[in-house]
C-alpha positions in Angstrom: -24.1 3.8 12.8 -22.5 6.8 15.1 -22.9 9.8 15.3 -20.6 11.9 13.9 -19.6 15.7 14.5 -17.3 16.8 11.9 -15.8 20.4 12.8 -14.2 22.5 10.1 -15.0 22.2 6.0 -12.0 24.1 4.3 -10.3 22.8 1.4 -9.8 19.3 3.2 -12.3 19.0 5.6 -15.4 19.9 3.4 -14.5 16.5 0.9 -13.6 14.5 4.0 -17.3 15.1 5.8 -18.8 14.2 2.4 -17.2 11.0 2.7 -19.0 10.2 5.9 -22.3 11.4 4.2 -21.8 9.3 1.2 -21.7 6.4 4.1 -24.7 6.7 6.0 -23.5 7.7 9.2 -26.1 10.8 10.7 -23.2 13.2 10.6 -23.1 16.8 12.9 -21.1 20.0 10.9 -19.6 22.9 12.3 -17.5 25.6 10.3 -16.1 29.0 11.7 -17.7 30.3 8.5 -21.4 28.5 8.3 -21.8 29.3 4.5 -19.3 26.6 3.7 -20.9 24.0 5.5 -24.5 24.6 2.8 -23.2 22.0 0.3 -23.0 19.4 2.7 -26.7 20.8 4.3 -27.8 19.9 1.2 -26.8 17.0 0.9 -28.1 15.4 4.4 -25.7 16.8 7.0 -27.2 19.0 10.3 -25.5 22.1 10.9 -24.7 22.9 14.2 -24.6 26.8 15.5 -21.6 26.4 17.4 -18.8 23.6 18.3 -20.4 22.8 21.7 -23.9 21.8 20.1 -22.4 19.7 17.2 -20.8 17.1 19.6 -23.3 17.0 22.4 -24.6 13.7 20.7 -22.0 12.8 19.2 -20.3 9.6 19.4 -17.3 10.0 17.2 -15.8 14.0 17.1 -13.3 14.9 14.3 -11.9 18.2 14.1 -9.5 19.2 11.0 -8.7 22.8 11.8 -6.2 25.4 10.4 -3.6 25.0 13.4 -3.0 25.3 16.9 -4.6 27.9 17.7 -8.0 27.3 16.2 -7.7 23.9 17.7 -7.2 25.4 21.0 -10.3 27.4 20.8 -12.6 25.0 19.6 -11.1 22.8 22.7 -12.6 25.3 24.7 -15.9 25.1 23.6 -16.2 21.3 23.6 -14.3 19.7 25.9 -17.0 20.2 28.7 -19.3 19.0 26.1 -18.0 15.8 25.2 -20.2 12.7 25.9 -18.9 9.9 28.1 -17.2 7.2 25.8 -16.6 9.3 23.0 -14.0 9.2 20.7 -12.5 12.4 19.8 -9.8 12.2 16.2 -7.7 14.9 16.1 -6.6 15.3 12.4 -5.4 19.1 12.0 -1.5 19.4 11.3 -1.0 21.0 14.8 2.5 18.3 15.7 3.0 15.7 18.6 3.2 18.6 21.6 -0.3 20.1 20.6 -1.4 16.3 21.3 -0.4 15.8 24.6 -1.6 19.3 25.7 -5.0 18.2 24.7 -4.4 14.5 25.8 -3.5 16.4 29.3 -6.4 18.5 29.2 -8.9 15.6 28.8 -7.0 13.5 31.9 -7.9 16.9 34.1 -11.4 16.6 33.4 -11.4 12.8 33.8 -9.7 13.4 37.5 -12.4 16.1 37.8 -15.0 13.8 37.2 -16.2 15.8 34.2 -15.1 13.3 31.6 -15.6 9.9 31.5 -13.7 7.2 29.4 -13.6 10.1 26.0 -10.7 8.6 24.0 -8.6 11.2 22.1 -6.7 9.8 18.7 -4.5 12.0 16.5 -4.9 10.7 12.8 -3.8 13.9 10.1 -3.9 12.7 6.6 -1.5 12.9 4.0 -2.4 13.6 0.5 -4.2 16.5 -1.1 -7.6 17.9 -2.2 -7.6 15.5 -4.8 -7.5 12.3 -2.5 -9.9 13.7 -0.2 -12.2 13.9 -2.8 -11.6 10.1 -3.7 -11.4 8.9 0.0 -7.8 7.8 -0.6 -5.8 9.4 1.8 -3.5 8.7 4.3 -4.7 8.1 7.5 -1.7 8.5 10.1 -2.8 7.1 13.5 -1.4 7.7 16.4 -3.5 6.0 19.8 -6.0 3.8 20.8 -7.3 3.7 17.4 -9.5 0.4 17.2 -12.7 1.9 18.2 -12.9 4.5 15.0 -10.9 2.8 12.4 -13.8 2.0 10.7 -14.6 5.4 10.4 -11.2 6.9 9.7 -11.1 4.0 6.7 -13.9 6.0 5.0 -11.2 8.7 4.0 -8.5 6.3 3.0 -5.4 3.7 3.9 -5.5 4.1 8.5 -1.7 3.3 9.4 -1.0 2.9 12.8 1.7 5.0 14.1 1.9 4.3 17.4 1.4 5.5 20.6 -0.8 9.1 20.7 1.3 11.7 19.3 2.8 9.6 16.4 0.8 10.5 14.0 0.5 14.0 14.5 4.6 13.4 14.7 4.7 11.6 11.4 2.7 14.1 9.9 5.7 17.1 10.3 7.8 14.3 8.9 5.7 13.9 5.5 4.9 17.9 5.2 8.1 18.8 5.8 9.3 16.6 3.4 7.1 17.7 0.5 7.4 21.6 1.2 11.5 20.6 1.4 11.0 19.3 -1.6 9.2 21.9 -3.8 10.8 24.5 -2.5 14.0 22.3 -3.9 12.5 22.3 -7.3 12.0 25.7 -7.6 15.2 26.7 -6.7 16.8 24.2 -9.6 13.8 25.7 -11.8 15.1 29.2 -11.3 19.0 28.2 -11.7 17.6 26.7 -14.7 16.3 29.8 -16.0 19.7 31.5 -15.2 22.4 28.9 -17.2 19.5 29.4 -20.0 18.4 26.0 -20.4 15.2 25.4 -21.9 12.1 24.7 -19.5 10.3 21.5 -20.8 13.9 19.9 -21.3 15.3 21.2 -17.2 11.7 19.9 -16.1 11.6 16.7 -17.9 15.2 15.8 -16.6 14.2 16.6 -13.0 11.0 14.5 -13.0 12.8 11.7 -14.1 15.5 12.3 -11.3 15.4 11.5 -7.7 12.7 14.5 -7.1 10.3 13.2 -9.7 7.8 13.5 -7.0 8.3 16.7 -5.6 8.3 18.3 -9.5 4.7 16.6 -10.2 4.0 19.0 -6.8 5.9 21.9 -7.8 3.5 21.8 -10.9 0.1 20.7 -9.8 -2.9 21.7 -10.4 -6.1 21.1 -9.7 -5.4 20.5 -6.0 -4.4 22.6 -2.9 -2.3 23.1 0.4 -2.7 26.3 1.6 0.4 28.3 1.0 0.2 29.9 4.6 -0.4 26.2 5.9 2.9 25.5 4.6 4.2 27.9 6.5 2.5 27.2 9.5 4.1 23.6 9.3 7.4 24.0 8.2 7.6 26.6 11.2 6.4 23.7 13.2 9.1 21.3 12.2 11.6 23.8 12.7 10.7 24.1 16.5 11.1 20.3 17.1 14.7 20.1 15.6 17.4 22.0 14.6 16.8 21.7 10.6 19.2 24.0 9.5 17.8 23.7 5.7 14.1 23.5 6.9 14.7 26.9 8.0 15.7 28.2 4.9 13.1 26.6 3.2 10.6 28.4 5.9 12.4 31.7 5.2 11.6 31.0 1.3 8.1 30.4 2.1 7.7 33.2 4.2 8.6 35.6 1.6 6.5 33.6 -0.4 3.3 34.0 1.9 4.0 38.0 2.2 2.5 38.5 -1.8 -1.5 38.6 -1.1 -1.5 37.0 -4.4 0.3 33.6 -3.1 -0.7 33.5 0.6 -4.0 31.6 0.3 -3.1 29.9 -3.0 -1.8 26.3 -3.9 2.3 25.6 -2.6 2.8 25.5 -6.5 1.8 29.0 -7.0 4.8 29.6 -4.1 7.0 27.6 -6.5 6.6 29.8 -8.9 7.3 32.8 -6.5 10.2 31.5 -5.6 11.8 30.5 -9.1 11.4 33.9 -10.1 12.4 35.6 -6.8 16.0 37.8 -6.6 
């Protein structure tokens, strides 16, 4: 079985590494903050002090970071680390430019004569808490992705996108269709509230309209997507075409993120915030 280093355990990644646990493979974890990563100590996993020790051995490297800018520092740390003929599976929510930054990166050090043969594959996941939990996720692959489908399968359904970069691309798609989407339902929500109808009877007529979907997502509970996450990928979306009501929906969010009470919360407690915003 490989060896696989698993860096970052928030809401997503933490269910994800148990996954690999739950199949035998000796599995590596790193989190910014270590006390997350005890549950999975417990369980079997070895934590590693810093990025650079957890993928020294390993075989197969997955990071599922915040964003770009976490990704970029844990690149730091563990590029130079990297063993020859690894396979490192980018599967953060950073979009398809992120990618090829890194994919560039890795080349430089190949030319260098630092890295040899480590294959890079972008592969976020669509799908919540709740499907991480399951391992039924979406796997959206983007790459050379033979050599670690195995392992990506442990999560859920692998698609191949496409070349490196489609799945991170794919992914803006899909997120910025569901934060589109709620956002959507709030707003008929709150012009709900303001012709009087009655709640049960507006939200009962939506779910069985065309944005069934994004009303069970407007409601959920009992999983999460960061609020602030939302943000940062809506914001992402926005840079890589002109999406004229994208950016409104980012301005919503935004406004959204600025109560303490919302930012770290569940996109349906920003639903809420927006139905009953002025």
């Amino acid at each position: 079985m490989e060896k696989i280093a698993f860096l970052g355990l928030g809401h997503m990644g933490a269910p994800m590494a148990r996954q690999l646990l739950g199949s035998g493979h000796p599995l590596t974890v790193w989190n910014r903050t270590a006390a997350k990563a005890e549950p999975l100590v417990a369980e079997g996993a070895t934590l590693a002090a810093t990025p650079a020790e957890a993928v020294r051995d390993a075989d197969v490297v997955i990071t599922m970071l915040a964003g770009p800018a976490a990704l970029e520092a844990v690149a730091d740390a563990v590029v130079p680390e990297l063993r020859p003929g690894a396979y490192w599976v980018e599967m953060s929510t950073v979009g398809p430019d992120v990618i090829r930054e890194l994919a560039a990166r890795l080349k430089d050090e190949l030319k260098d004569g630092l890295k040899d043969g480590v294959t890079l594959v972008d592969a976020p996941v669509a799908g919540s808490t709740d499907r991480a939990a399951a391992g039924r996720l979406g796997i959206l692959a983007g790459g050379d992705v033979a050599g670690v489908e195995h392992v990506l399968a442990h999560f859920g359904t692998v698609t191949r996108t496409g070349p490196l970069g489609s799945g991170a691309a794919l992914k803006l798609v899909v997120n910025a269709s569901v934060v589109g989407g709620v956002a959507l339902v709030a707003e008929a929500m709150r012009l709900a509230d303001a012709l009087g109808v009655d709640e049960d009877t507006a939200r009962n007529a939506l779910t069985n309209g065309p944005l069934g979907g994004a009303v069970g997502r407007a409601f959920a509970e009992g999983v999460h997507f960061d609020t602030a996450l939302a943000v940062k990928d809506a914001d992402l979306a926005t840079k890589a075409a002109r999406l004229p009501v994208m950016e409104a929906v980012l301005e919503q969010f935004r406004h959204a993120a600025a109560d303490p009470s919302v930012v770290h919360e569940d996109i349906a407690k920003a639903a809420a915030h927006i139905r009953r915003s002025s």
